[in-house]
N, CA and C atoms as an extended XYZ file, in Angstrom:
261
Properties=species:S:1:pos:R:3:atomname:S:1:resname:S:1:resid:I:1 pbc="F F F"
N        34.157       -3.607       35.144 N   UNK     1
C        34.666       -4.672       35.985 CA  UNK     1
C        36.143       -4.407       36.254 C   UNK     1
N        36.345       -4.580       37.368 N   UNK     2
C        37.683       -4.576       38.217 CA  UNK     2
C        38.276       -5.970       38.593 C   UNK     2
N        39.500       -6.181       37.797 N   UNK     3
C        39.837       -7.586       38.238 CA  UNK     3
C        41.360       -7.375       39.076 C   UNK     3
N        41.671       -7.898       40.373 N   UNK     4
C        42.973       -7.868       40.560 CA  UNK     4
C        43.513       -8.855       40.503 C   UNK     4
N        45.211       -8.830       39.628 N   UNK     5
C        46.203      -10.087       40.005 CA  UNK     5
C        47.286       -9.782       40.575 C   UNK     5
N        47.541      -11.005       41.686 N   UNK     6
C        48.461      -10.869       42.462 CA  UNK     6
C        49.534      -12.171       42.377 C   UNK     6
N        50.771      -12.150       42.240 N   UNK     7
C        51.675      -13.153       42.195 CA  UNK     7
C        52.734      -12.965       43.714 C   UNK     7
N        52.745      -14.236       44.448 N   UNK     8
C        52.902      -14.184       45.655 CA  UNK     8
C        54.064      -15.590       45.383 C   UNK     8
N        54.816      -15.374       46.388 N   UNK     9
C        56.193      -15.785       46.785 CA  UNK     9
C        56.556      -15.571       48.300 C   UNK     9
N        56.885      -17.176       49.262 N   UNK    10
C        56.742      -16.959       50.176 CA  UNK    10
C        56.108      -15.846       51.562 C   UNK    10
N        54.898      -16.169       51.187 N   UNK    11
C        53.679      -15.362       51.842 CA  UNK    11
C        54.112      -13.697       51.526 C   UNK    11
N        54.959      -13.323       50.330 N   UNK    12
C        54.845      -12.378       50.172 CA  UNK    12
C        54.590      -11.521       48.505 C   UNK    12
N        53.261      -10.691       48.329 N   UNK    13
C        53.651      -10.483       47.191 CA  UNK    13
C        54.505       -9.873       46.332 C   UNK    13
N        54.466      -10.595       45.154 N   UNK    14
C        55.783       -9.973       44.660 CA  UNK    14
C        55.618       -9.033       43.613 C   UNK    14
N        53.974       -8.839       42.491 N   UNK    15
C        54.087       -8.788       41.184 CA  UNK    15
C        52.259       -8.248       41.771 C   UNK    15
N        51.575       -6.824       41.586 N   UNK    16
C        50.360       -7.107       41.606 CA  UNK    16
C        49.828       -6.336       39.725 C   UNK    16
N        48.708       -6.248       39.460 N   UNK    17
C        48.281       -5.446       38.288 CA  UNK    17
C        46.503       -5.335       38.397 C   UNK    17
N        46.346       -4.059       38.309 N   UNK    18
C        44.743       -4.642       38.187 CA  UNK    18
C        44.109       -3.905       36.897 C   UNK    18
N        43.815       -4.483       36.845 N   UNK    19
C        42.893       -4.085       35.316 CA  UNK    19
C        41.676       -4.171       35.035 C   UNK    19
N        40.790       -2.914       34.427 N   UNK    20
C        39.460       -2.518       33.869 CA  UNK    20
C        38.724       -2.721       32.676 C   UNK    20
N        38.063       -3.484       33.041 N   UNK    21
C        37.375       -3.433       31.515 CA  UNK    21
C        35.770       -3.232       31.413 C   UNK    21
N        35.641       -2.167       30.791 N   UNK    22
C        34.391       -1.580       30.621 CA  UNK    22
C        33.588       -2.122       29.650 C   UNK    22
N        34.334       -3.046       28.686 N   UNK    23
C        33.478       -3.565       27.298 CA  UNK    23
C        32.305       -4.166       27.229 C   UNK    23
N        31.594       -4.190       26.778 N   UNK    24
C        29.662       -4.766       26.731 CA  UNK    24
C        30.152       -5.825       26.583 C   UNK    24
N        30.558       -6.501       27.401 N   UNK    25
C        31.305       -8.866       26.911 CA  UNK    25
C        30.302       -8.698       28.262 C   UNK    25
N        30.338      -10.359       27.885 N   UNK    26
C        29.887      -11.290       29.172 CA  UNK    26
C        30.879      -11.353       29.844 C   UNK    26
N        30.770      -11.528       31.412 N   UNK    27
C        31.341      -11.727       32.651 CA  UNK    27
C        32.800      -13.003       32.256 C   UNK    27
N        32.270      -13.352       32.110 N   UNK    28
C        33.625      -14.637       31.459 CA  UNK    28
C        34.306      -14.186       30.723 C   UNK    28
N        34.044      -13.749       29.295 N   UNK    29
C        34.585      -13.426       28.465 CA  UNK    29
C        35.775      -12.333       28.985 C   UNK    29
N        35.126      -11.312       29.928 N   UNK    30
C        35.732      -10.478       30.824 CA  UNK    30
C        37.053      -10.804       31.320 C   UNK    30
N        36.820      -11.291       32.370 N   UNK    31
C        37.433      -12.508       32.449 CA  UNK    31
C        38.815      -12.923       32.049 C   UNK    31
N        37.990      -14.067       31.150 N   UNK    32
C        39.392      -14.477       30.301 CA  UNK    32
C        40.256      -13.772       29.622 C   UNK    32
N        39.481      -12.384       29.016 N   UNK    33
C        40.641      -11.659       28.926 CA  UNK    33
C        41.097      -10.709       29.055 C   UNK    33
N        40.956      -10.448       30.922 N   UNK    34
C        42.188       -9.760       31.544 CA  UNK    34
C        42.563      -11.056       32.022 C   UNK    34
N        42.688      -12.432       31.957 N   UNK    35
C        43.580      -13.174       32.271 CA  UNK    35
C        44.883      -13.062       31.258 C   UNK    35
N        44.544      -13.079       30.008 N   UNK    36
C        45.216      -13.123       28.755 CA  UNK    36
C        46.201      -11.935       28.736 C   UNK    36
N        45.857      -10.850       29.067 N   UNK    37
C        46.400       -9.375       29.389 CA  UNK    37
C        47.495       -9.541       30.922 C   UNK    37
N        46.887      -10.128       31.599 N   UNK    38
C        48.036      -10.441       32.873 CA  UNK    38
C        48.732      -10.940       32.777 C   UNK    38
N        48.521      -12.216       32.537 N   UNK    39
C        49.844      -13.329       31.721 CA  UNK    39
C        50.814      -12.653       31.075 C   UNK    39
N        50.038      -11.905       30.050 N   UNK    40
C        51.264      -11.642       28.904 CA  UNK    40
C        52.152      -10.211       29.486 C   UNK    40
N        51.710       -9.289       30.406 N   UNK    41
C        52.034       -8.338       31.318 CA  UNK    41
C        52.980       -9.076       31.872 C   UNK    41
N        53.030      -10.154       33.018 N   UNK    42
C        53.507      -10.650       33.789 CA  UNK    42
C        54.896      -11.801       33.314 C   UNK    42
N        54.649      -12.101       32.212 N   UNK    43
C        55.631      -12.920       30.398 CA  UNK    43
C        55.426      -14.458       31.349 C   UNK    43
N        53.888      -14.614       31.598 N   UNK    44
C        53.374      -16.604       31.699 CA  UNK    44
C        52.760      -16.940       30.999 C   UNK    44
N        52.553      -18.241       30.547 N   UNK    45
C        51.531      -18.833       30.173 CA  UNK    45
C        50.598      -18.891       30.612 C   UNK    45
N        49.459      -18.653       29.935 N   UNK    46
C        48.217      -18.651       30.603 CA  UNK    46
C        47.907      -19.998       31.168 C   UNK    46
N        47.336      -19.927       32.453 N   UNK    47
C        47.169      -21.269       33.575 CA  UNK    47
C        46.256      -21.704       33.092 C   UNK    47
N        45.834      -23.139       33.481 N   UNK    48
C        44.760      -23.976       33.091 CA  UNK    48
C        43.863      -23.637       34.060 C   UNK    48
N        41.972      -23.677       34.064 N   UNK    49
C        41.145      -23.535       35.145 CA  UNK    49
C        41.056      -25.052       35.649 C   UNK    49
N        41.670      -25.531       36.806 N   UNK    50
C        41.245      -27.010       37.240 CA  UNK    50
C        39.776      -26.469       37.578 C   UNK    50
N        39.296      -27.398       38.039 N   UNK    51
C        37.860      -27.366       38.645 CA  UNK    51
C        37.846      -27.187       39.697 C   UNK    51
N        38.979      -27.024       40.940 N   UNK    52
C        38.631      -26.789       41.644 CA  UNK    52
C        39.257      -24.991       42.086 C   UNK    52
N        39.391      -24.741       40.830 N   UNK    53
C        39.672      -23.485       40.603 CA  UNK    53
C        38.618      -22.645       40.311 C   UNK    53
N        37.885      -23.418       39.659 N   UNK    54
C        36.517      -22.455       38.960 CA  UNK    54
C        36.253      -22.697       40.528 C   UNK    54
N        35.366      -23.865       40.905 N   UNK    55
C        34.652      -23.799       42.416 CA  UNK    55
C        34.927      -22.350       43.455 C   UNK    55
N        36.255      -22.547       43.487 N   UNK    56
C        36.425      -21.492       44.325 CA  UNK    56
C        36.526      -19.719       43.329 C   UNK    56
N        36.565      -19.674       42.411 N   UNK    57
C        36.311      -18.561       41.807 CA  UNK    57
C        34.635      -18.069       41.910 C   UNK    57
N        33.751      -19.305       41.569 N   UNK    58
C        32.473      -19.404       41.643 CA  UNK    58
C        31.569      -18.388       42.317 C   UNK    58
N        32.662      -19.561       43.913 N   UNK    59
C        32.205      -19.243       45.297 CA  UNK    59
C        32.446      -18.171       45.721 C   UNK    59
N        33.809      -17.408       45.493 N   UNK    60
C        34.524      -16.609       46.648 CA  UNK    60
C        34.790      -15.273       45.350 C   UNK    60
N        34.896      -15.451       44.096 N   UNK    61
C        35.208      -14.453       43.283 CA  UNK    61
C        36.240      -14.059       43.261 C   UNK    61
N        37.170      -14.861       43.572 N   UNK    62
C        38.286      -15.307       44.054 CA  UNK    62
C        38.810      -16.620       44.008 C   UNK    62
N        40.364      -16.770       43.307 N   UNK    63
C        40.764      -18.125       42.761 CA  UNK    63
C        42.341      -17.918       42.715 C   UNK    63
N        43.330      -19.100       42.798 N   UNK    64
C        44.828      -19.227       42.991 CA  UNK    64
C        45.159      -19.989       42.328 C   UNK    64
N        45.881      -19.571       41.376 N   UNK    65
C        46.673      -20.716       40.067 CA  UNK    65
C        47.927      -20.905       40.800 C   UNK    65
N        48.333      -22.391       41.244 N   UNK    66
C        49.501      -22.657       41.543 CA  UNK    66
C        50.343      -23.679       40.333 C   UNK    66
N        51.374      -24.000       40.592 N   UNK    67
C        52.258      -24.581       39.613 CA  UNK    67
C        51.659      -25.865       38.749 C   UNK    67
N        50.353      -26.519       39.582 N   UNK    68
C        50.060      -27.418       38.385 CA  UNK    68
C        48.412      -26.902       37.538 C   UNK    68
N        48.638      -25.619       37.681 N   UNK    69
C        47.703      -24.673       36.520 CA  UNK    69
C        48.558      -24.219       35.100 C   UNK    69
N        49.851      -24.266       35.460 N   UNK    70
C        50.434      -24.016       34.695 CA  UNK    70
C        51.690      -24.923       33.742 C   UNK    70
N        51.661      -24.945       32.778 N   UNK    71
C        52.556      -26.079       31.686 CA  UNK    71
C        53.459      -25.710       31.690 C   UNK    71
N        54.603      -24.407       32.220 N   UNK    72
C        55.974      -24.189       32.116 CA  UNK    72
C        56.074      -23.784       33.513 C   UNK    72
N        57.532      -24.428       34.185 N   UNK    73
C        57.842      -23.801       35.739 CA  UNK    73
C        57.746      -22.576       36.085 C   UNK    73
N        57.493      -22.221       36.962 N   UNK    74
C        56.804      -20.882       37.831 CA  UNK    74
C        57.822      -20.798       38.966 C   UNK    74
N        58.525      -18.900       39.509 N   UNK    75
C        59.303      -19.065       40.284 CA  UNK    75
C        58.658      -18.345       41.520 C   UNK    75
N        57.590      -18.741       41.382 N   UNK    76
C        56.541      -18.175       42.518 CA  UNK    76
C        55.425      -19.626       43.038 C   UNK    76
N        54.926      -18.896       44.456 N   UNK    77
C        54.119      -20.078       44.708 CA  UNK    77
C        52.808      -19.879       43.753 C   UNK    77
N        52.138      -18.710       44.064 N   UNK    78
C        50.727      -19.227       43.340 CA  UNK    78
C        50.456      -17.642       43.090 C   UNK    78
N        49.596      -17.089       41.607 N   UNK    79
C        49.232      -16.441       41.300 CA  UNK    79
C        47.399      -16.180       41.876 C   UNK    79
N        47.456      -15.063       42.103 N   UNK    80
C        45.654      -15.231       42.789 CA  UNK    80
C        45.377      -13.961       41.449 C   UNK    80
N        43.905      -14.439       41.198 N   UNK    81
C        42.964      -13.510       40.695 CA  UNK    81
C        41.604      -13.224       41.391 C   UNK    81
N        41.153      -12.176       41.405 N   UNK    82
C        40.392      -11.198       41.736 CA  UNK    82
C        39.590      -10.194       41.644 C   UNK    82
N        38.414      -10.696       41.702 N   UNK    83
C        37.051       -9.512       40.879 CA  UNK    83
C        37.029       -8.415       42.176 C   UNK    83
N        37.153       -7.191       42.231 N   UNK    84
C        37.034       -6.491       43.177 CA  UNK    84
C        36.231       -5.536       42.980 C   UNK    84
N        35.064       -5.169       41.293 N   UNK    85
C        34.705       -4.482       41.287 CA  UNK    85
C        33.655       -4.901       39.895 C   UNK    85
N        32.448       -5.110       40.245 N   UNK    86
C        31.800       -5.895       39.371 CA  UNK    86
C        30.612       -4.432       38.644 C   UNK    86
N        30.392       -4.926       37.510 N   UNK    87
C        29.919       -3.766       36.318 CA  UNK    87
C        27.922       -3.767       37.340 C   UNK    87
């Protein structure tokens, strides 16, 4: 699995990383941690999933953490994540 993250700042990005993980986990598990690995790459707190975050991750495999995903200020508009390459 191929996940990309992108951190964007006035319609431009600023910060991308993508990362592989080949490990026998479930899809989630996956997941969560190259979220955990980006964050800490990127020095954020890991964002909260609102629900209407999962929805559109769900849907589109594809999802945007903006500032109220996250518990400490952000000097960007919104972080996107991204499955671009599924096992």
């Amino acid at each position: 699995m191929r996940i990309w993250f992108k951190i964007f700042k006035d319609n431009r990005m600023q910060k991308d990383l993508c990362l592989t993980d080949d490990r026998d986990d479930t899809r989630t598990h996956k997941i969560f941690h190259a979220l955990d690995e980006a964050c800490h790459t990127f020095d954020l707190g890991v964002p909260i999933w609102l629900d209407n975050t999962i929805s559109d991750f769900k849907r589109h495999g594809k999802a945007r953490f903006y500032q109220d995903s996250f518990i400490e200020h952000i000097d960007f508009d919104y972080m996107e994540i991204q499955v671009i390459e599924e096992d």
